[in-house]
C-alpha positions in Angstrom: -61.2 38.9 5.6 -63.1 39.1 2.3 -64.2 42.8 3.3 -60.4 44.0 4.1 -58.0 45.0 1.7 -54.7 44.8 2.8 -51.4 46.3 0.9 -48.3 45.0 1.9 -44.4 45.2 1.6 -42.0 42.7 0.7 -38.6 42.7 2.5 -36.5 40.0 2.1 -38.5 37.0 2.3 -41.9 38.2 4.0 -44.3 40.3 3.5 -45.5 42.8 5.9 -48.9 44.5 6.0 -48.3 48.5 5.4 -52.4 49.1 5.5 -55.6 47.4 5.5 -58.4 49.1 4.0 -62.0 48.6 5.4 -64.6 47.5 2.8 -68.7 47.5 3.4 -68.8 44.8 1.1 -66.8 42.0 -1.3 -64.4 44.1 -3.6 -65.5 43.0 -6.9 -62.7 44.9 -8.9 -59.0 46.0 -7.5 -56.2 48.4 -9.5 -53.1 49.3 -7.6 -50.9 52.4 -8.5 -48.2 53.6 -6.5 -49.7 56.0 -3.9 -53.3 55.1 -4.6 -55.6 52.1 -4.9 -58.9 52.2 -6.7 -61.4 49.2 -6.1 -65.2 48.4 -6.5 -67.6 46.7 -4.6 -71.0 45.7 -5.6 -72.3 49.0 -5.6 -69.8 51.7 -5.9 -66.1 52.8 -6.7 -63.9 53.9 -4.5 -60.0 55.3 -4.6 -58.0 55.2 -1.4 -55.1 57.7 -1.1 -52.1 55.6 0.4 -50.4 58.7 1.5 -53.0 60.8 3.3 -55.0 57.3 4.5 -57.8 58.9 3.2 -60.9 57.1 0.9 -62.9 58.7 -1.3 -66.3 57.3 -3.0 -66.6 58.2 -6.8 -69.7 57.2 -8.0 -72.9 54.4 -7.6 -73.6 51.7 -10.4 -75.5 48.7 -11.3 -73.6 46.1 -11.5 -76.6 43.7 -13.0 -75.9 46.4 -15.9 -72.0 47.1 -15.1 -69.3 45.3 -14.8 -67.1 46.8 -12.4 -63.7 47.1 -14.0 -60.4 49.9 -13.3 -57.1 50.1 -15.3 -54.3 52.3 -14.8 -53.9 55.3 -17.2 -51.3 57.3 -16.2 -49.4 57.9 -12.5 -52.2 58.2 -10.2 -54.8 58.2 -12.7 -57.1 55.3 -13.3 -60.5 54.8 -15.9 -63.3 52.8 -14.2 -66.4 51.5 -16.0 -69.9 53.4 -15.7 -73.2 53.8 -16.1 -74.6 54.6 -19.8 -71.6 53.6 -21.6 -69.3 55.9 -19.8 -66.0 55.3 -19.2 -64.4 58.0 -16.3 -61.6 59.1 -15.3 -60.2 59.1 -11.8 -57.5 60.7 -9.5 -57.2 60.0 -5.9 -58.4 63.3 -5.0 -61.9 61.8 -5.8 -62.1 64.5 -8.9 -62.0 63.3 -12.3 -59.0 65.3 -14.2 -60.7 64.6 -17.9 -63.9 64.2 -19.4 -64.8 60.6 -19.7 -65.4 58.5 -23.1 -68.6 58.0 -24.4 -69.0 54.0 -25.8 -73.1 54.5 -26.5 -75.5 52.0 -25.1 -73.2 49.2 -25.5 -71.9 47.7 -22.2 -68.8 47.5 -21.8 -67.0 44.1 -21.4 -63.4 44.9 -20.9 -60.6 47.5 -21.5 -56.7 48.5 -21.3 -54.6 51.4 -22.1 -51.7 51.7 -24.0 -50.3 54.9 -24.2 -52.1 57.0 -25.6 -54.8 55.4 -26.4 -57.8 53.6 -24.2 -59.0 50.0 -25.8 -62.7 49.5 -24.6 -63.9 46.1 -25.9 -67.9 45.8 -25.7 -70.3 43.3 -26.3 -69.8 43.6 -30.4 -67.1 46.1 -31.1 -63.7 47.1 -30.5 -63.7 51.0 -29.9 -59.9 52.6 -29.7 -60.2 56.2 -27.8 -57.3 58.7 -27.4 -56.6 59.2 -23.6 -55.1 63.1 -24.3 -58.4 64.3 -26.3 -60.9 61.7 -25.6 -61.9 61.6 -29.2 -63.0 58.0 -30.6 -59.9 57.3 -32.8 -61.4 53.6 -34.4 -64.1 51.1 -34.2 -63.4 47.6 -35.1 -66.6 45.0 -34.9 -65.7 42.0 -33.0 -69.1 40.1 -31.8 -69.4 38.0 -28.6 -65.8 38.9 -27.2 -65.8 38.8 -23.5 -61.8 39.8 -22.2 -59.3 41.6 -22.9 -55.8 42.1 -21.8 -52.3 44.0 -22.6 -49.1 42.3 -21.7 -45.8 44.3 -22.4 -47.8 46.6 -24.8 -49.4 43.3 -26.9 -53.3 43.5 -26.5 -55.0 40.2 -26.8 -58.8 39.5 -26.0 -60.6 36.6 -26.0 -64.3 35.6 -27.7 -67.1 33.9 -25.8 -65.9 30.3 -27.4 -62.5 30.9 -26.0 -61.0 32.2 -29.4 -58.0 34.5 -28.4 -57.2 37.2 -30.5 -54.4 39.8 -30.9 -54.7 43.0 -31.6 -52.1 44.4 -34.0 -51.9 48.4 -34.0 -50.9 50.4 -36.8 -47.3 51.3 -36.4 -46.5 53.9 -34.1 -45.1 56.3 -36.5 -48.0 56.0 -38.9 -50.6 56.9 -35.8 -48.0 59.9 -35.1 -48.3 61.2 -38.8 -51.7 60.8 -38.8 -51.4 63.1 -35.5 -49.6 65.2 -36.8 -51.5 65.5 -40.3 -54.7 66.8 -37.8 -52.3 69.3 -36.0 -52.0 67.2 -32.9 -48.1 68.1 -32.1 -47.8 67.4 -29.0 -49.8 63.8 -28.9 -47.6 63.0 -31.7 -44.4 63.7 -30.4 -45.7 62.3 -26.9 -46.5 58.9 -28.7 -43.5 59.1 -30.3 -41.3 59.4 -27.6 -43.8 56.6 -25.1 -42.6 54.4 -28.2 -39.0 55.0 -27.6 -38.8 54.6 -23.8 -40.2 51.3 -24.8 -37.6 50.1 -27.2 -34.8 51.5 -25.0 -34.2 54.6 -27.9 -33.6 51.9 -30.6 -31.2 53.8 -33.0 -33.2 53.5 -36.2 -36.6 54.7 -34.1 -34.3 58.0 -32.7 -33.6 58.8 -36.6 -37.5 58.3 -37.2 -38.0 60.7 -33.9 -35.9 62.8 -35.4 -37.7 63.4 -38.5 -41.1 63.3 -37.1 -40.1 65.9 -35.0 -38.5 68.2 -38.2 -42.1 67.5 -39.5 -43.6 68.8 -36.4 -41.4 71.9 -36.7 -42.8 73.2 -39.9 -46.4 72.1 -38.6 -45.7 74.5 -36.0 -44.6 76.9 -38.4 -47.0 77.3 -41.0 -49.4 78.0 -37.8 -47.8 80.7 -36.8 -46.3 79.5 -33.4 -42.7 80.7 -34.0 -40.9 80.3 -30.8 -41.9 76.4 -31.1 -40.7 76.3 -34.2 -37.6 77.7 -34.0 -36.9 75.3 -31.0 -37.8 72.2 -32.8 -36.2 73.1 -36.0 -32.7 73.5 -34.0 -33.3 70.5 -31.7 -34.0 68.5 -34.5 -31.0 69.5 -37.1 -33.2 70.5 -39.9 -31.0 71.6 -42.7 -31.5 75.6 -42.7 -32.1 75.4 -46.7 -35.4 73.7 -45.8 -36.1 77.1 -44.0 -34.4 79.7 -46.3 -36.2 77.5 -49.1 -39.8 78.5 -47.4 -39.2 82.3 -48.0 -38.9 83.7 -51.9 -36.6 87.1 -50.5 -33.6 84.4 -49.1 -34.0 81.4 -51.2 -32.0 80.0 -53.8 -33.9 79.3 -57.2 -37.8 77.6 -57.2 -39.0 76.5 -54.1 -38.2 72.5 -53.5 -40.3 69.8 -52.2 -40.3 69.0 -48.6 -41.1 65.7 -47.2 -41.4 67.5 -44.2 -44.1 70.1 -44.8 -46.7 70.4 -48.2 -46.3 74.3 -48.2 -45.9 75.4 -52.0 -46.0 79.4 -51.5 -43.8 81.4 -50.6 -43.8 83.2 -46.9 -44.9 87.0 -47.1 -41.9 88.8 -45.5 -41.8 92.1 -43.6 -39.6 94.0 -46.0 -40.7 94.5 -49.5 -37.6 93.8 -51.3 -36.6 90.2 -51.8 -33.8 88.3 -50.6 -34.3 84.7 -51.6 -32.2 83.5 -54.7 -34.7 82.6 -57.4 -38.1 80.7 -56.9 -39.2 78.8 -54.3 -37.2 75.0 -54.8 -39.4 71.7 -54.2 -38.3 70.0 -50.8 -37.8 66.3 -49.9 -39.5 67.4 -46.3 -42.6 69.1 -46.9 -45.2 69.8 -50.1 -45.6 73.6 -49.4 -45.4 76.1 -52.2 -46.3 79.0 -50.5 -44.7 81.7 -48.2 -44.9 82.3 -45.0 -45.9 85.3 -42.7 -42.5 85.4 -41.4 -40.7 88.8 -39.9 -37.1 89.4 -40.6 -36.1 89.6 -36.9 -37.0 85.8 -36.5 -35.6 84.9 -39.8 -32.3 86.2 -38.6 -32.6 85.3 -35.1 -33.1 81.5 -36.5 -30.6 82.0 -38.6 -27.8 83.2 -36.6 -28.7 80.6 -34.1 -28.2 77.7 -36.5 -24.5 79.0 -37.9 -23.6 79.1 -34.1 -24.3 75.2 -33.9 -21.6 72.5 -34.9 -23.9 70.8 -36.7 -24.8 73.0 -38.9 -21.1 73.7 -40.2 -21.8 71.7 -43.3 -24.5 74.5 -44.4 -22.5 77.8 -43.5 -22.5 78.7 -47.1 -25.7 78.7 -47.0 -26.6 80.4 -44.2 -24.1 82.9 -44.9 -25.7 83.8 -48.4 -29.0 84.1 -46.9 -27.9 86.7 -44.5 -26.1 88.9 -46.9 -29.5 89.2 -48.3 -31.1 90.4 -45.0 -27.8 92.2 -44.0 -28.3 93.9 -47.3 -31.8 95.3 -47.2 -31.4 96.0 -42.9 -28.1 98.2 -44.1 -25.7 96.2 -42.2 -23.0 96.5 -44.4 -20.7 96.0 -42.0 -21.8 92.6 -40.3 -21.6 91.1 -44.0 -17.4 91.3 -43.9 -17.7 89.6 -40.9 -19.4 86.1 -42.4 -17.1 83.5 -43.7 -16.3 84.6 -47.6 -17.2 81.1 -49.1 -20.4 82.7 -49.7 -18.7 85.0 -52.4 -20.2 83.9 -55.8 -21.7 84.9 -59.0 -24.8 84.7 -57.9 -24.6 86.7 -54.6 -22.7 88.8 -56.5 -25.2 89.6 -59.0 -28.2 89.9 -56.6 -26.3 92.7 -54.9 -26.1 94.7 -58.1 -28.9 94.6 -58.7 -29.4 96.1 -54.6 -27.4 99.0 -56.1 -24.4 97.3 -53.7 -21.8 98.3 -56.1 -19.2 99.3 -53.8 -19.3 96.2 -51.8 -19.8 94.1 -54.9 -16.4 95.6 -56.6 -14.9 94.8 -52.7 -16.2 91.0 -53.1 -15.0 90.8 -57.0 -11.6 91.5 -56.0 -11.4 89.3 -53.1 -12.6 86.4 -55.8 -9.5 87.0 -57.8 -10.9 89.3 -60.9 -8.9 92.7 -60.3 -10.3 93.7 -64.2 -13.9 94.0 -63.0 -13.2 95.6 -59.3 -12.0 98.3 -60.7 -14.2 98.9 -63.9 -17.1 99.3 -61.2 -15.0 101.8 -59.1 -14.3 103.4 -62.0 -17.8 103.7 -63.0 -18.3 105.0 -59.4 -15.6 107.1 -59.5 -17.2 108.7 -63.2 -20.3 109.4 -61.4 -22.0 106.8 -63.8 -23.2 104.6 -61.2 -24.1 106.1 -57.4 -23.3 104.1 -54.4 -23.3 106.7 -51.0 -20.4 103.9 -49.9 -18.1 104.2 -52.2 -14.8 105.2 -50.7 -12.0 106.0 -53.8 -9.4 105.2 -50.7 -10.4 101.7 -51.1 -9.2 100.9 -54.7 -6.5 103.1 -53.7 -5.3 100.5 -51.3 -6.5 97.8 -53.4 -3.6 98.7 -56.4 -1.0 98.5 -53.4 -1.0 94.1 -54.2 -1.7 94.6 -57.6 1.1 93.2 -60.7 -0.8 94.2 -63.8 0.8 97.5 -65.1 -2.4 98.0 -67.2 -5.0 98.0 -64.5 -2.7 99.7 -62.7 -2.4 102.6 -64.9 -5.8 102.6 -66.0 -7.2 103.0 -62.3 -4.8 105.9 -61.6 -6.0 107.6 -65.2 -9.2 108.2 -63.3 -7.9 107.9 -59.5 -5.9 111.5 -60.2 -9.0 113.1 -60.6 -10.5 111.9 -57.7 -7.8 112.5 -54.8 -4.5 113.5 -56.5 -2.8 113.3 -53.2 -3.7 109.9 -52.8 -2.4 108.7 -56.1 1.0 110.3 -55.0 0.7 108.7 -51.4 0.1 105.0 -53.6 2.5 105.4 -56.3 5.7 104.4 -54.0 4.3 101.8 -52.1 3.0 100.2 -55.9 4.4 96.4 -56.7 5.1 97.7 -60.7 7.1 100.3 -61.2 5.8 103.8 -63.1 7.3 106.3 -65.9 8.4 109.5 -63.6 6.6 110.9 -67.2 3.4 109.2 -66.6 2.5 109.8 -63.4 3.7 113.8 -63.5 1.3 113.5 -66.9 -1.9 112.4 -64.7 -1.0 115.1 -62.0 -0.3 118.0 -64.5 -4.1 119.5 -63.7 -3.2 119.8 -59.9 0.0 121.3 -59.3 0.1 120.7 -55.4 -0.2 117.2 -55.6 2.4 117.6 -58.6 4.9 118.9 -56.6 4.0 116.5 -53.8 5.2 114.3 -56.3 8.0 115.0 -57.8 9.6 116.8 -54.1 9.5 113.3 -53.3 11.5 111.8 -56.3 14.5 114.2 -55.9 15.1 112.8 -52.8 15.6 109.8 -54.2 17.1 110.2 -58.0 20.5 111.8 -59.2 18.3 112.6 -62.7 19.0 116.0 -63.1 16.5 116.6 -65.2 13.9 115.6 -62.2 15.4 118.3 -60.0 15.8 120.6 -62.5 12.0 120.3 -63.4 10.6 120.4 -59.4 12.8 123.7 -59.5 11.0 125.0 -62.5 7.3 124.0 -61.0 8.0 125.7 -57.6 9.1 129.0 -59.9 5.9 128.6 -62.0 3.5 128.1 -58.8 5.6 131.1 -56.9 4.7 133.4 -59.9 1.1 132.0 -60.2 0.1 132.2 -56.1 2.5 134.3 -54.4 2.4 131.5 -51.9 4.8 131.8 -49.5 4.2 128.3 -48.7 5.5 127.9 -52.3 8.1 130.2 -51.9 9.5 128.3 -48.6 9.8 125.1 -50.7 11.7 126.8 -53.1 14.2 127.9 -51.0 14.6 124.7 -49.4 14.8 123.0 -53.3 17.7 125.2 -54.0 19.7 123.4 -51.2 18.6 119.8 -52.1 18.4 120.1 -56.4 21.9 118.9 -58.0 23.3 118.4 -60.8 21.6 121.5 -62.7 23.0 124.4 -64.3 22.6 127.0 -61.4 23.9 129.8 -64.0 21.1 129.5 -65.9 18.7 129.3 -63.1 20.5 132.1 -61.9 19.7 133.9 -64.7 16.2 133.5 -65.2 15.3 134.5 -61.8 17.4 137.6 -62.3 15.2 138.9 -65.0 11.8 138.4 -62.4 12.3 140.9 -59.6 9.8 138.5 -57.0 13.2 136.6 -56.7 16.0 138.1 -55.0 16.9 136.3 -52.1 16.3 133.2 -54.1 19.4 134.7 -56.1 21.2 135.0 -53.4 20.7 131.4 -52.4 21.6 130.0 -55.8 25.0 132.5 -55.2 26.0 130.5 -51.9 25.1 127.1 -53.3 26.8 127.5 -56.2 29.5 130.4 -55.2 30.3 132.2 -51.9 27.9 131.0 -49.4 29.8 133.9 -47.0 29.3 136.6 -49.2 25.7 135.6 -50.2 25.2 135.8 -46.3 26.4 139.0 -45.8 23.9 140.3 -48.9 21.1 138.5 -46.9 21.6 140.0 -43.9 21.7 143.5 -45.4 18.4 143.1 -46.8 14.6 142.7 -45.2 13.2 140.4 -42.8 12.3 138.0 -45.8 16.5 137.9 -46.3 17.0 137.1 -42.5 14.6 133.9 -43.0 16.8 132.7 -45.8 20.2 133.7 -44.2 18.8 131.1 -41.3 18.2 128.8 -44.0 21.3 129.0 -45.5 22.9 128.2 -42.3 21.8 125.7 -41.5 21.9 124.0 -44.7 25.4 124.9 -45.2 27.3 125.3 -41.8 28.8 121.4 -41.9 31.1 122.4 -44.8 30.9 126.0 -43.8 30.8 126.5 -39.7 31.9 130.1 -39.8 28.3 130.9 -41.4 26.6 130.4 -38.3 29.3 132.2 -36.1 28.9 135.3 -38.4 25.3 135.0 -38.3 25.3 134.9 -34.7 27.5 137.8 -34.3 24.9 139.5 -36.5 22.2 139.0 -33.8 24.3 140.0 -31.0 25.6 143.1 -32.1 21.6 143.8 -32.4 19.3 144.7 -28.9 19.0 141.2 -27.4 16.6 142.1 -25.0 14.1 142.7 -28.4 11.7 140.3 -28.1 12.5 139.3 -31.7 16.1 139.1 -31.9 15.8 137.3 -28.5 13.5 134.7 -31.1 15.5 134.6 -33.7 19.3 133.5 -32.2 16.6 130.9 -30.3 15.5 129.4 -33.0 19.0 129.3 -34.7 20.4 127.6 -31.7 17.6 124.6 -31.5 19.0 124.1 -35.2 22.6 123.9 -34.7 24.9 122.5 -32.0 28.6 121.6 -31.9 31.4 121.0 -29.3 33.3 124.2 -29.7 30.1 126.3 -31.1 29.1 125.6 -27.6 31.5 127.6 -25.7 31.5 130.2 -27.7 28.0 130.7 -27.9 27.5 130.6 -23.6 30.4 133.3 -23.7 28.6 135.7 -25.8 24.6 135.1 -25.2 23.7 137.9 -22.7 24.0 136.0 -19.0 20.3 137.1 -18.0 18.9 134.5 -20.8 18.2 131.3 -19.0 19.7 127.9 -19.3 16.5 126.3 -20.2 16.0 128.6 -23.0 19.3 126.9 -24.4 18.5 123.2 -22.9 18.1 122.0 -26.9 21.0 123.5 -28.3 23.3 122.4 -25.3 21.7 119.1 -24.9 22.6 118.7 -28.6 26.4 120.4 -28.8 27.0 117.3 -25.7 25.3 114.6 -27.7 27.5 116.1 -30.8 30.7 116.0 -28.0 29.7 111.9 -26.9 29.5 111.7 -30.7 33.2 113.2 -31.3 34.9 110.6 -28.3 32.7 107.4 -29.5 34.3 107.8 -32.8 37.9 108.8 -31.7 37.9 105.6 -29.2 36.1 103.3 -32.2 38.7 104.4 -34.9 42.0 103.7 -31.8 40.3 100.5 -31.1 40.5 99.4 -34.8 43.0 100.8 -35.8 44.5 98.3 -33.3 42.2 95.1 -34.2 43.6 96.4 -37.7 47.1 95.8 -36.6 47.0 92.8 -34.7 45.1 90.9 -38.1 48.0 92.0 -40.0 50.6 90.8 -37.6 48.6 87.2 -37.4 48.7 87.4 -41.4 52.3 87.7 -41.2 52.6 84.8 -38.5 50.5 82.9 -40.5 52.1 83.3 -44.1 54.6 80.9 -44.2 52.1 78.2 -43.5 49.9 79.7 -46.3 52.1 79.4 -49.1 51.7 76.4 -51.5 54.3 73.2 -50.8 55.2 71.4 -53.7 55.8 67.5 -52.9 57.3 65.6 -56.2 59.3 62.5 -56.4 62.6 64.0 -55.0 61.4 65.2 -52.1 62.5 63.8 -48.8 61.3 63.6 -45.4 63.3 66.0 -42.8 63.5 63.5 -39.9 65.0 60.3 -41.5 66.0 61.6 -44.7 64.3 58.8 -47.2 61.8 59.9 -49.6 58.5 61.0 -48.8 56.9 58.6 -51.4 53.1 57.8 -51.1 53.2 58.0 -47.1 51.0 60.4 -45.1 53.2 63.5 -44.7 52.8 66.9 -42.2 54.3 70.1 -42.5 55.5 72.3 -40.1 54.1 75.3 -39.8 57.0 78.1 -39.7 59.8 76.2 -41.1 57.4 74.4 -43.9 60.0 71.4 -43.4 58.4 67.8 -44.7 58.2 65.2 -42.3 56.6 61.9 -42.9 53.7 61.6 -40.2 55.2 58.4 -38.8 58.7 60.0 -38.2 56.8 63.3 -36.7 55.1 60.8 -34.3 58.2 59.9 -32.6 
């Protein structure tokens, strides 16, 4: 029995042998993990794999010079005492998966593991070894100490005179510091978190987690291992200022110290402008001054990731700041109106003058509230006396639209007319202040189109004679000046919409210019005999035809027998000419009236087709509809009308006024009304006290 080893399984209450294990001699030494079994006998160690069945021999020792001894290290994994002051490392596969830890010449009396480190007591020291680098960690001198032990992470060991001792470690997040101080990230972090599963993530340790692993983030940082980084610094919530604060191009003022990191210098970046705000701030998270070797793609990639995190909501503002800097200098105008505008300050502000961002600063000043200085620096743009390639003059333009302040108004359109004219005239009516008519014609006088743009528009809206007589006098002036028969078409057209002018006068001056005939002749039927003015048109070129068409259908409402005569005029002509045929067309799709309609299918030759006179007959029956909707709506109130008058008349006796006094007397008994409730009846206006009505 004393050469068997025999693992067993407890069901209920007995235990039932799952495997006996064979021994050549007395196990001296036994360790037990949960698929293998490690044990010594007087001459060698041996693991047995309680899944394959299989034993494996390690290695031969002395035990006159060794005592035999195993411990668990991690899953599967055990550290047995050797020869020479070696302590190895063991897997059930026979093969050692580390190298093992050197103690010397001492022997070794006892040892335990706590994670991560291996506690080898010998015969006059204490020696503490780290299980993940095998490096000697501390040496403590304890003489004539025989035992040692860890129960529930508390190491005791005994002395030869049966002193017991405990050994108190340094706390754990002072040995993962000091970890992380030599560059050991990932034994820090894997102490720290041992730690935890051992307090049951104790709130207060989680927050001390927390910060160790922020720590760890810039460690991993300033060593160049970005992806790390980036990955702790967002798992870990570190406030992105501790970042920006690490690079002089996106920081705001001196750098800050960190209690997280020691760098004092800024990080080189891979632009050569700068976008941090001022120098590199001290931080409460680390004690570096320097900068780091940091591109502008992972800046923004980290910094992009962090504004897309709800924890980070608090530091938007900042965030946002920092990547109008990079936005800036990438020329990503564009994404920078996309970022929350709380980021909209003086001081971004001036940083992107001094980026020659001019436009988008005069865009940002106006969103802040100060109009004034918006439009000073469009001005200045619009001058030529500063140069920004994104300046657009339609945008201060759109910007006066909301504006109340007559002066800045007024002042931006001084300059604004010499940039687009048509746009100023375009703004001016949809303006919150109103303009002088004087004023605005005063900052358009240098470009006439865009004049009489302007002032076309106004006589279509003001009876001021003065304004029609004056768009009159500019269309003569530019007539004279271009021989535009662009001009000249606007004329004619004027002529029909000007009033209140003295057309004798106008009349005259034209006379004395011979370029103006048929402009004569219009002022004649607007102010004369439109008939006889047509009959002078139509004796004249094909210029006078264009205006007789005009004059039509200007004037045919009040005078309908213009376009029968001018129709006559065409008919009497070839109508298979091409052009005739084009002209009675086009004065048909202009016109179109109920009894105009027959007349006109009577006379038109009866080869033309129907669908060459769809528009005007689809508009002489819309006219016709037109004619019986009004006829039946004027019949159907003209007998609402009657029946309201002959309810008014029902109702009038009941309207007038009753005077009740002291004498007067109800209807029904005859006794004075006196201070009783009384009714009156509607048609007779007889008084009746309510009581004697109630009967």
């Amino acid at each position: 029995m004393n050469r068997q080893i025999h693992v067993c399984e407890r069901k209920k209450d007995s235990n039932n042998v799952v495997t006996k294990i064979s021994l050549a001699s007395t196990a001296e030494t036994l360790c037990y993990s949960k698929h293998a079994l490690c044990y010594a006998t007087k001459t060698e160690y041996f693991v047995h794999d309680l899944l394959s069945g299989g034993t494996h021999a390690l290695f031969p020792y002395e035990s006159e010079v060794v005592r035999p001894l195993a411990i668990r290290v991690d899953k599967d994994e055990f550290i047995l005492s050797g020869m020479q002051g070696l302590a190895v490392f063991a897997t059930p596969d026979g093969c050692p998966p580390r190298p093992p830890l050197f103690c010397g010449s001492k022997k070794i009396m006892s040892f335990v593991f706590h994670q991560p480190f291996v506690h080898i007591l010998s015969d006059d020291s204490l020696i503490v070894f780290s299980a993940n680098d095998q490096k000697m960690k501390q040496m403590i001198e304890c003489d004539k100490s025989e035992f040692m032990c860890n129960i529930d992470g508390r190491i005791f060991f005994c002395g030869r005179r049966g002193k017991f001792c405990e050994l108190t470690p340094i706390q754990w997040m002072e040995q993962a510091e000091e970890l992380l101080a030599n560059g050991a990230v990932e034994e820090s972090l894997q102490l720290a978190e041992n730690h935890l599963q051992l307090s049951d993530y104790n709130t207060n340790d989680l927050m001390k987690f927390n910060f160790l692993k922020q720590r760890a983030a810039f460690v991993k940082l300033f060593a160049g291992e970005r992806t790390e980084a980036q990955k702790l610094l967002l798992e870990s919530e570190v406030n992105p200022r501790e970042v920006i604060n690490l690079y002089k191009e996106i920081r705001y003022g001196e750098m800050e110290k960190s209690s997280l990191h020691e760098r004092t210098e800024d990080l080189p970046f891979s632009e050569t402008e700068e976008i941090r705000y001022g120098e590199m701030e001290k931080s409460s998270l680390h004690e570096r001054t320097e900068d780091l070797p940091f591109s502008e793609t992972e800046v923004l990639e980290y910094l992009l990731e962090a504004r897309s995190r709800d924890w980070a909501s608090y530091a938007l503002t900042t965030i946002d700041k920092a990547l109008v800097k990079l936005f800036t200098l990438a020329g990503k105008h564009d994404a920078i109106k996309e970022l929350d505008s709380k980021w909209n300050d003086e001081e971004t502000r001036s940083w992107l003058l001094n980026q020659g961002s001019f436009a988008l600063v005069a865009d940002l000043t106006l969103a802040a509230g100060d109009s004034t200085r918006s439009f000073d620096l469009w001005r200045r743009l619009g001058t030529g006396e500063l140069r920004d390639k994104r300046f657009d003059h339609a945008v201060p333009l759109e910007a006066l639209k909301q504006l109340s302040n007559r002066g800045v108004v007024e002042e931006a359109l001084r300059w604004l007319s010499r940039l687009d004219p048509s746009g100023v005239v375009r703004t001016v009516d949809a303006l919150k202040v109103s303009l002088d008519f004087e004023f605005i014609c005063g900052l358009l006088k240098e470009n006439r189109s865009a004049l009489i743009e302007y002032v076309g528009k106004r006589i279509k809206d003001s009876e001021d004679p003065a304004v029609h007589q004056m768009y009159l006098e500019i269309l003569v002036d530019e007539v004279k000046i271009s021989d535009s028969q662009k001009e000249r078409k606007k004329l004619r057209r004027a002529i029909f919409d000007a009033s209140g002018i003295d057309w004798s006068e106008m009349k005259h001056t034209l006379s004395r210019d011979d370029r103006f005939p048929v402009e004569v002749l219009l002022i004649e039927a607007k102010a004369a005999d439109p008939v006889q003015a047509l009959e002078k048109l139509l004796r004249s070129d094909e210029d006078g035809l264009d205006a007789a068409e005009l004059l039509c259908s200007r004037m045919n409402k009040e005078h309908p027998e213009l376009f029968k005569k001018l129709l006559s005029y065409y008919l009497k002509k070839d109508p298979s000419d091409e052009q005739v045929r084009r002209r009675i067309l086009s004065l048909l799709k202009g016109l179109g009236g109920g009894p105009e309609a027959y007349e006109v299918l009577e006379k038109v030759p009866s080869d033309w087709k129907l669908s060459d006179l769809s528009r005007f007959l689809l508009r002489s029956a819309a006219r016709v509809e037109e004619d019986v909707l009004y006829a039946k709506l004027r019949c159907d109130l003209s007998k609402s009308v009657l029946q309201t008058l002959k309810s008014c008349e029902k109702l009038r006796g009941s309207s007038d006024f009753i005077v009740v006094d002291e004498s007067t007397l109800c209807s029904f008994c005859g006794g004075p009304v006196g201070n009783e409730t009384i009714v009156r009846h509607p048609q007779t206006n007889a008084i009746y006290h309510q009581a004697c009505d109630s009967r």
